[in-house]
Wavefront OBJ file of the C-alpha trace (Angstrom):
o trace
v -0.961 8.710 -2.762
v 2.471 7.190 -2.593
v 2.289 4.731 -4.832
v 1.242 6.697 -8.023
v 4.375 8.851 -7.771
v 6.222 5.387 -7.483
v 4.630 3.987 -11.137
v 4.645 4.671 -14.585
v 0.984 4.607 -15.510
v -1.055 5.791 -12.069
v -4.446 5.436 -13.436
v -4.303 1.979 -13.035
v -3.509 2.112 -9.474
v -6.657 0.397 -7.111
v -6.970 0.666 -3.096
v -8.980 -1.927 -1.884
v -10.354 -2.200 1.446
v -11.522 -5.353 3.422
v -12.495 -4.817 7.227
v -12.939 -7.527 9.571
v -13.848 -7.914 13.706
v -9.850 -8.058 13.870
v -7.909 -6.252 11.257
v -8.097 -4.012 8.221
v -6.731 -5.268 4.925
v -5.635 -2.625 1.674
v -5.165 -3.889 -0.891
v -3.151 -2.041 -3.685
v -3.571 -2.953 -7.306
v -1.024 -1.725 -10.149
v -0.317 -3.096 -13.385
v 1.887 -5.559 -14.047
v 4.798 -3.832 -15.377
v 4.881 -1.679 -12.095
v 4.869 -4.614 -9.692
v 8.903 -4.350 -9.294
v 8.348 -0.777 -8.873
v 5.987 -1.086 -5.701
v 7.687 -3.766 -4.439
v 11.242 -3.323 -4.380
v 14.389 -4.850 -3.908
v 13.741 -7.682 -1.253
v 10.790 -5.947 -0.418
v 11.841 -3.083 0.973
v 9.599 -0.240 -0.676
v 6.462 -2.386 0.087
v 8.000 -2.622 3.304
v 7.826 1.198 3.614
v 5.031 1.435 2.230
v 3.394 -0.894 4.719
v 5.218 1.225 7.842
v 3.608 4.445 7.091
v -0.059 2.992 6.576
v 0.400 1.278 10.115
v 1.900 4.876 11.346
v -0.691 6.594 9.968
v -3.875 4.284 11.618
v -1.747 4.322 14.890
v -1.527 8.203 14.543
v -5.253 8.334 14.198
v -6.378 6.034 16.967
v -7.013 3.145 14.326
v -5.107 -0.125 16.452
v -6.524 -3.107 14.193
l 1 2 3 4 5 6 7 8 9 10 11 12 13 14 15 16 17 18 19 20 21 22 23 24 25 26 27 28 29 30 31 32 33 34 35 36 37 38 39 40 41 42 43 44 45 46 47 48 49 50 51 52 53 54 55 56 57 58 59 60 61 62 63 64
């Protein structure tokens, strides 16, 4: 996963997945001290991050 080669302590790192009729949440938990990490400046590596999980459900027929 992308995100434990982004932190410091990757154990801690927690996908969480909510589906509804409309959409599919993740939700990625890290510890506090690796929040900048994940996040980025002005948001760009959650940005990213956020691109290639849409990519990748796109790639596999997944449109919600």
């Amino acid at each position: 996963m992308i995100v434990k080669r982004l932190v410091k302590d990757p154990d801690l790192v927690k996908v969480q997945e909510f589906n509804t009729e409309d959409e599919t949440v993740l939700e990625i938990v890290v510890s506090e001290s690796d929040m900048g990490r994940v996040i980025g400046k002005k948001g760009k590596i959650a940005t990213s991050i956020k691109t290639l999980i849409q990519a990748k459900a796109y790639n596999d027929g997944n449109r919600r």
